[in-house]
N, C-alpha and C positions, 0 to 999 in steps of 0.2 A: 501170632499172625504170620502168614507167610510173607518174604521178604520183597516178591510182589506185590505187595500194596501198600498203603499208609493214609492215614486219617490225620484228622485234627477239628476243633473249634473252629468257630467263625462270629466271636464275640466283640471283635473291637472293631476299629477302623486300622489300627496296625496290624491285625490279620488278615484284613483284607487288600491293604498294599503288600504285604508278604506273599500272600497267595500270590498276587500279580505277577512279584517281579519273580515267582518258580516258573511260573505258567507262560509267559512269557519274556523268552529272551533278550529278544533284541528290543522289548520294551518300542514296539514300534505297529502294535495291532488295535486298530482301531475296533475291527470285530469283536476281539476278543474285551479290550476297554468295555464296549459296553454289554457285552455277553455277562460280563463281572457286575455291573452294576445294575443290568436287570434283575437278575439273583440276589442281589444284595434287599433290592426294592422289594421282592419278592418275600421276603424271609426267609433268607437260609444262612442257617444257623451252623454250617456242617459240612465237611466236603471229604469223600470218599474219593482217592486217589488207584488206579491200577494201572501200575508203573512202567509194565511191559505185556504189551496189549496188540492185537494184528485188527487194523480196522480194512471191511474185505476194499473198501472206496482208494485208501493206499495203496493198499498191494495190487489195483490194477493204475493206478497213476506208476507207481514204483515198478509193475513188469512193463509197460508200455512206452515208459519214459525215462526213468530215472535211474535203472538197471543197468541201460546203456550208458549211462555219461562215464566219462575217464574217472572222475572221482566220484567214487561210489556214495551214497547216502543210506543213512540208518534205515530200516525196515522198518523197524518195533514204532507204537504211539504208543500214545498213555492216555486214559481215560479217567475226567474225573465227573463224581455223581455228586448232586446236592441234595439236601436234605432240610427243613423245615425245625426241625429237631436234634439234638446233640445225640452221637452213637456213640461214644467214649467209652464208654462203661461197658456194652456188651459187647464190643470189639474188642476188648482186651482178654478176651475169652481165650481161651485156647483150644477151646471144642468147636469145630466146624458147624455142627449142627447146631448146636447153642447160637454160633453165628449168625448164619443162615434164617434162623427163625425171627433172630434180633430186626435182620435188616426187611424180613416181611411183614413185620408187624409195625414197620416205619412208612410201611408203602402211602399210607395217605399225604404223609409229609416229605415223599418224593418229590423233587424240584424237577429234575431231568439233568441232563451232560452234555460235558464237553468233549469232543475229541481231541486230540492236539497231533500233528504229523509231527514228524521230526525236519520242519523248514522251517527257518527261520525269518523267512521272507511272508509268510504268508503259515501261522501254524493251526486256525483252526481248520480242521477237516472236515467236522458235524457237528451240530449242534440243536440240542431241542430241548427250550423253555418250555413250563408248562404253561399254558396258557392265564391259569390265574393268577401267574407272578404281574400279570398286568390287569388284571381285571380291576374295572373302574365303572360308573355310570356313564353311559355312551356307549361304553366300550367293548367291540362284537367282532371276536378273532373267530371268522364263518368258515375258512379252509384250516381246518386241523383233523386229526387221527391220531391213534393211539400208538405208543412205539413200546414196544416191549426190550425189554435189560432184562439181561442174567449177570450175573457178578456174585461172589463168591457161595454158590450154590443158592444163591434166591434168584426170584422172577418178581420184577418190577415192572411199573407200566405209566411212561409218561406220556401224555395230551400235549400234543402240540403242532409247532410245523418245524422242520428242520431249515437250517442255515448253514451254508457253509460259506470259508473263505475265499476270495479269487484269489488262483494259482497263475500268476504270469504266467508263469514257465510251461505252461499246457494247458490255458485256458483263457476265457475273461470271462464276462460278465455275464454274456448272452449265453454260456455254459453254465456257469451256478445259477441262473433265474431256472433255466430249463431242467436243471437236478431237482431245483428243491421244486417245484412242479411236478413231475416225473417222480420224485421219493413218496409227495404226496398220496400220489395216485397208486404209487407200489402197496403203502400199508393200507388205506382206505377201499381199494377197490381191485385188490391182487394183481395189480398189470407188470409190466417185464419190468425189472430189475436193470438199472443202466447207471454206469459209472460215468466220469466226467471225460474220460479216454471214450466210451460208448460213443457219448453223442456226441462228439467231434468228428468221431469217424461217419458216424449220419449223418451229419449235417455237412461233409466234404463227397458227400455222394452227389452229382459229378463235383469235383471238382475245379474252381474255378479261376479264372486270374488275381482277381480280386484277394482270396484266399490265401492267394501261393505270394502273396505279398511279405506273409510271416512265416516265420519258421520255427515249432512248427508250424504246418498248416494250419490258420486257425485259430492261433493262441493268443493272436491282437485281435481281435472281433469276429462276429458272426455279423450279416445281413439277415435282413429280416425272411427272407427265402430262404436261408438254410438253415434258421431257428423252425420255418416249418417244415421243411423237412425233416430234423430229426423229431420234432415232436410225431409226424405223422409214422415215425421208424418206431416209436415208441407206443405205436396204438391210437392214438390223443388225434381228433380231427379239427384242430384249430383252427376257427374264424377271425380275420384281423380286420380293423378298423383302423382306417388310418384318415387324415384332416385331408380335408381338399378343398385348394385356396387359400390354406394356412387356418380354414375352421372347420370345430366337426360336425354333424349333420345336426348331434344335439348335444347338451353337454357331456361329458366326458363321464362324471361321475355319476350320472344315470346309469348309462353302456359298464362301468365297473362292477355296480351296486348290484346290478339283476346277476350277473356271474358269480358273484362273492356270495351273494343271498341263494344261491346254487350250489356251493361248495364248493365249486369252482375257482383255481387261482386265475390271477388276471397277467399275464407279462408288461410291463409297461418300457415303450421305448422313448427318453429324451434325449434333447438335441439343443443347443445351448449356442451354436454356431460353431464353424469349423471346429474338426477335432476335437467338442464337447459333448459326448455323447455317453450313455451310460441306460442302462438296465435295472430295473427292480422286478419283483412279483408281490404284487397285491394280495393280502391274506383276509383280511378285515374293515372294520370301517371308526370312525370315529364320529357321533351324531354329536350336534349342538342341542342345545336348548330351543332357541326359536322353530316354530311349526309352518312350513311351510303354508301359506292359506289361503291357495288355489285362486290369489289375482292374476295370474297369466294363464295362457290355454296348457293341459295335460300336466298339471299338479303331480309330481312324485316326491313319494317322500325320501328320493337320494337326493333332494334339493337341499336337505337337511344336514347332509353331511358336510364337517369340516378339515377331516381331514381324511387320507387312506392310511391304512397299516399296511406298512411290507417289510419284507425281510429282503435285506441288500447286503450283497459278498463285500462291500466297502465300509459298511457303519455297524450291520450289528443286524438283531432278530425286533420285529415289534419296535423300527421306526416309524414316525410318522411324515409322510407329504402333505402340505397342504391343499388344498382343492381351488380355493381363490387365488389369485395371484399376490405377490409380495408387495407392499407398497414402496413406492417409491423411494422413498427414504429410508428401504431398508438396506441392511447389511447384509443379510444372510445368503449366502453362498447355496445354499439349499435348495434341488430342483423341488417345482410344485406342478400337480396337474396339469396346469395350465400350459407348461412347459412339454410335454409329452406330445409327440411327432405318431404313435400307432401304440396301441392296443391288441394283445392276443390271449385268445381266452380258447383251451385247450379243449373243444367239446368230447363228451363220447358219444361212439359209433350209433347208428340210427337216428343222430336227431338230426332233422333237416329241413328245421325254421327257425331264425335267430330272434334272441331275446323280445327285440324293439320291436318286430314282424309280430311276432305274437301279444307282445300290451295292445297293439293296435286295432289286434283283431277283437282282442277283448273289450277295449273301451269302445268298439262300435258296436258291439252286440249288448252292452249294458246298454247305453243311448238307446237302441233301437228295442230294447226290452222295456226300456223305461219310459218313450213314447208310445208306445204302442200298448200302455197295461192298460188300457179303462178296455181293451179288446180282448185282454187276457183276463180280464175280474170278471168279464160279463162269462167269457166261455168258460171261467173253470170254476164258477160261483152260483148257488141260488139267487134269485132275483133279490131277495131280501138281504139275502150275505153280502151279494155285490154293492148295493144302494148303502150299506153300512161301512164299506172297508174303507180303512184309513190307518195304512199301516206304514211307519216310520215318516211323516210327511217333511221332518227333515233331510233326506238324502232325497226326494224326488223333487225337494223345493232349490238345487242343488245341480246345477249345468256339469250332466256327464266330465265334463272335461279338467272341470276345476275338482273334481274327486281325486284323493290323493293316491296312488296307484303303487303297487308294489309287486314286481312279477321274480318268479322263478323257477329252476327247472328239478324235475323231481322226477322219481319212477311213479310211478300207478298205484303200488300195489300199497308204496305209502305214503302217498298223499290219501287213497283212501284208511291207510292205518289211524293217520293222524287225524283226520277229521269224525270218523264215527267215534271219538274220544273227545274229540271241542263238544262247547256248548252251545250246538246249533241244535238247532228245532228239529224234533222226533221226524218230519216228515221228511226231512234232505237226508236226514240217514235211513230214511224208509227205501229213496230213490236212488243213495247211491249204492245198497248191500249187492243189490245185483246187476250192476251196471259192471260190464266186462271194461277194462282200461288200458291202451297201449302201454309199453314197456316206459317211455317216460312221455311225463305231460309238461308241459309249463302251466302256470297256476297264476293269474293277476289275482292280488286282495285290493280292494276300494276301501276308503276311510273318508270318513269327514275330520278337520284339523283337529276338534276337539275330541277326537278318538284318539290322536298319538301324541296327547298333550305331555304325559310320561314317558322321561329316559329308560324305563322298568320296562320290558317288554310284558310282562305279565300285566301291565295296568293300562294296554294300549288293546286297544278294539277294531273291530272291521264288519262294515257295513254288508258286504257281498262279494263272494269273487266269483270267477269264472276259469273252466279246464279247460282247456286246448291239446291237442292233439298235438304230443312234439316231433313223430316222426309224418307229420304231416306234411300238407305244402300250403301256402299264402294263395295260389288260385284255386281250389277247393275247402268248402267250409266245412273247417278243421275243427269247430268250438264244439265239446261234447257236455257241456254241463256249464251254465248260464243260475247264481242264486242273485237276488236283489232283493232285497226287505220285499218279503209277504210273494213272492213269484221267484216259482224252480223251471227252468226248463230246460229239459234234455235232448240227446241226441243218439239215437241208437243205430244200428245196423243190423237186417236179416243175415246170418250165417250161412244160408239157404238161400239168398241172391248175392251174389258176388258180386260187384259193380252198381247193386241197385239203389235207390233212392234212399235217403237217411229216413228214421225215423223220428218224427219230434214228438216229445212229450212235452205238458203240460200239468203244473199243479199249485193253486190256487192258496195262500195259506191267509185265515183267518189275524192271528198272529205272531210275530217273529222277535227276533232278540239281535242285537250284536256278540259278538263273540271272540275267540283267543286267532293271533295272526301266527303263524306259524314260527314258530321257537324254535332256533337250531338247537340241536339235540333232546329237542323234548318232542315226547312221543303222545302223552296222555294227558299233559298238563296238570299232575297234581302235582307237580312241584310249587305253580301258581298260587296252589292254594294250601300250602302249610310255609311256615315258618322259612325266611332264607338260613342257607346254611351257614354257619359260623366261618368268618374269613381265615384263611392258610396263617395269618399275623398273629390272629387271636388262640389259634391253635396251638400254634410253638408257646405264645407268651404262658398258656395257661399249662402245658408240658413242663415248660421251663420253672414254673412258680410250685 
C-alpha cells in the first residue's frame, strides 16, 4: 500500500476510542463526537484513512485566510471513508488494480467521510453520513443527494447531506447552515460551487456596521439580510418567515414540513435571549405515532411531527430539535422549535407563490369541488349513472378542512412522472398524458386519519390532491388539476390566445380507489410492493458470518 494511506478494523469499542483520540486532537469536537458515533450506529465495521489529502473547501479557507497569519498552518487534510464491512484482506494487496476493484465491489457497504482540516480548534471540514446510518420508522432525511469519492483508483457514491464544523476564525454559524444548503444544491441540482470564504464575502456585500464589529468581517455572525444576500449571490431565492408578536401565523413545523417534503433545506434561526443565538438547517423530519384527526380547522399531517432533523456545525449531522416545547422541569439545554425567532427556505428561481398561499388555494378548490358535485355528477353523468353514484362517501361525509393536507413543490414533468405510475384510476392518467405543465408545480395530497395510520410510507394512502401552478400568482386561478374521489377537473389554456380565459374540463368517474402519497425518491412505486431491503446491520453481520 502506498504510505499515503492506512486502514484498519472497527470491531471493539477500544477501536473506536482509538480512532477518536487519532482523529481527534485536542479531544475537544463535539461534531466530530458524534460524527463517530453515528457510524458507529450505523454499522461500520471499517475505516479507510488518506493521510495526505488537499480538500478544495481548505485551500480556499487556507488562500483567503490562513496563508496570511505569521504562523503558517499545515495545508494537507486527511480523509477518512467508512465501510459497513471489513477490507483488510484485499488491501493488503499490492496490485492497485486488485485494490481498486476490492473497494468497488464494497460500494454498497459504503458509509461516507470525514474530512479533517489541520485545526485544532474546529477540525471537521465535511462530512457526509449516509443517510441509512439513521434510518428508523418515522424517520424521513427529505434534503439529500448523492456525493461521489474517488479514492485509491475507485469511484464510490455516498447519499447524504453534508455537515461541516464552525470555523471561529472565518466564520460562524449562519455560514456553515448556508454551505451545507448551497453544497446541497451544488450536487442535486448543479448550481455554483461556493466555499465558506465565498459566502462571507456575499453576504458583506455592502458591508455594514454591524459586520465590521468582527474581525474578520463576519466571522462572529451574519443577520438575517446578509444570509439572504448571499444565498441570492448563490442563485437560491429565499422566502423568510419570521414571528410577529413573538407568534407565527401558524405553526412552525407546518411552514418546515412543506419545504423539507420539497427537498428543500429549511435555515432555522434561534434566539434564547441576549447573546443566545445560534443557527441549524433542517434536513428531515421525525413523525410520531399518534395521527393527527382533523378536530381543529386545516388538519396537516406536519401536526404529526415530533421532532426536526438538522445538521448543526456545533453537535454533529442528523440531530434532532424538538417541535413542542421543553417541559418545565426539564433540564435540557437544547433549543426546540419553539424557540426559533425566522425561518429561510432557499427557493428556486421561477416559483412565485409560497408554500402555505398555495394549500390554500388547494383546500378551497377541493371544498368548492366537493360542494358543488351533485352539479358535476349530473353534467358529466347519464341520468341513471348519476341517480347511482356513491363514490367514496367517506371523504365527502368529511368537512374540507379537517382533511389532512400535505403540499409540496416539484417540477411538472415529474410529478406527472410519478403519478402515471401510482395506482390511480385509468381515467386521471387518461387527463393528465396531455396536459402541458409549468416547470414546477406544488401539489396538496388530502388524506382521511385512517389513511396515515402507518409509519411506513408505503402503507399510507391519499384520498385526492390537487396541482397548482408554482410560477403562478394567489390573484389569478393558478389551480390546473383538482382530483377528489369519483370527479377530475381540469384547467387548460389555448396556446393560440395568449391572455385568454382558461379552459375547464370536466370528468365524471363511476369508480375510484385511493392510492400511494408521494415517496421521496420513488418514482414508480414497486419498491411498495416487493419485499424491504435488508438493513445495512444485517448486511455486514451476514459478510462478516
Amino acid at each position: 500500500m502506498n504510505c499515503d494511506f492506512s486502514f484498519g478494523d472497527l470491531k471493539t469499542d477500544a477501536d473506536w476510542r482509538e480512532l477518536r483520540v487519532e482523529m481527534d486532537k485536542g479531544d475537544n469536537s463535539a461534531v466530530l463526537a458524534n460524527l463517530l458515533t453515528t457510524f458507529k450506529g450505523g454499522g461500520a465495521r471499517f475505516v479507510l484513512e488518506e493521510t495526505t489529502y488537499i480538500d478544495r473547501d481548505f485551500s480556499a479557507a487556507y488562500a483567503s485566510f490562513y496563508s496570511t497569519l505569521y504562523q503558517m498552518r499545515p495545508r494537507y487534510c486527511r480523509r477518512f471513508h467508512f465501510f459497513a464491512s471489513s477490507l483488510s484482506e484485499p488491501l493488503e494487496s499490492q496490485d492497485p488494480l486488485e485494490v481498486a476493484r476490492a473497494l468497488e465491489a464494497a460500494a454498497p457497504f459504503y458509509l461516507g467521510f470525514v474530512i479533517l482540516r489541520p485545526l485544532v480548534h474546529a477540525p471537521v471540514g465535511n462530512a457526509v453520513i449516509a443517510t441509512r446510518c439513521v434510518a428508523a420508522p418515522g424517520v424521513e432525511v427529505s434534503v439529500r443527494s448523492k456525493y461521489p469519492v474517488h479514492v485509491l483508483g475507485a469511484a464510490l457514491i455516498v447519499e447524504g447531506v453534508p455537515v461541516t464544523e464552525q470555523d471561529t476564525r472565518t466564520g460562524s454559524c449562519a455560514q456553515a447552515t448556508i454551505w451545507t444548503a448551497g453544497r446541497h444544491f451544488h450536487h442535486q441540482h448543479s448550481m455554483p460551487w461556493f466555499s465558506v470564504p465565498d459566502i462571507t464575502e456575499a453576504a458583506l456585500k455592502p458591508t455594514d456596521s454591524i459586520l465590521a464589529k468582527s474581525l474578520p468581517a463576519g466571522s462572529d455572525y451574519l443577520t438575517d439580510d446578509n444570509m439572504v444576500r448571499a444565498l441570492r449571490a448563490m442563485g437560491e431565492h429565499p422566502v423568510v418567515y419570521a414571528k410577529e408578536g413573538g407568534q407565527w401565523e401558524e405553526p412552525a413545523a407546518r411552514t418546515v414540513a412543506r419545504y423539507l417534503d420539497s427537498g428543500i433545506p429549511v435555515i432555522i434561526g434561534f434566539n434564547r435571549g441576549p447573546g443566545v443565538g445560534h443557527a441549524v438547517v433542517a434536513v428531515g423530519t421525525v413523525m410520531g405515532s399518534k395521527v393527527p384527526k382533523g378536530t381543529f380547522a386545516d388538519a396537516h399531517v406536519a401536526d404529526r411531527i415530533t421532532h426536526l432533523i438538522v445538521n448543526d456545525d456545533q453537535s454533529g449531522a442528523y440531530r434532532r430539535v424538538r417541535v413542542a416545547p421543553h417541559r418545565k422541569d426539564s433540564q435540557s439545554k437544547d433549543f426546540t422549535l419553539n424557540e426559533a425567532i425566522f425561518l429561510m427556505a432557499p427557493l428556486p428561481g421561477k416559483v412565485f407563490m409560497k408554500a402555505e398561499v398555495a394549500e390554500t388555494l388547494a383546500r378551497d378548490k377541493v371544498a368548492l369541488v366537493a360542494r358543488n358535485r351533485q352539479d358535476h355528477i349530473t353534467e358529466g353523468l347519464e341520468e341513471a349513472d348519476a341517480a347511482a353514484w356513491n363514490v367514496d362517501p367517506a371523504f365527502y361525509a368529511t368537512s374540507p378542512e379537517k382533511m389532512i393536507a400535505r403540499t409540496y413543490l416539484t417540477h411538472g414533468w415529474k410529478y406527472k412522472h410519478r403519478i402515471l405510475r401510482n395506482a390511480v384510476p385509468p381515467e386521471l392518467i387518461e387527463e393528465l398524458t396531455f396536459i402541458h405543465l409549468p416547470r414546477y408545480v406544488w401539489v396538496t395530497e388530502f388524506s382521511l386519519p385512517d389513511d396515515l395510520g402507518d409509519l411506513d410510507p408505503c402503507r399510507r394512502r391519499i384520498r385526492g390532491h390537487v396541482v397548482i401552478d408554482a410560477t403562478g400568482s394567489r390573484f389569478e386561478d393558478s389551480v390546473l388539476l383538482t382530483h377528489v374521489p369519483g370527479i377530475i377537473v381540469t384547467q387548460s389554456f389555448d396556446a393560440a390566445l395568449p391572455g385568454g380565459e382558461p379552459i375547464t374540463g370536466l370528468r365524471v368517474l363511476l369508480a375510484d380507489n385511493p392510492y400511494y402519497p408521494k415517496i421521496r425518491g420513488m418514482n414508480d412505486f414497486t419498491t411498495c410492493e416487493t419485499p424491504a431491503p435488508v438493513a445495512v446491520n444485517d448486511v455486514a453481520d451476514e459478510a462478516a458470518a
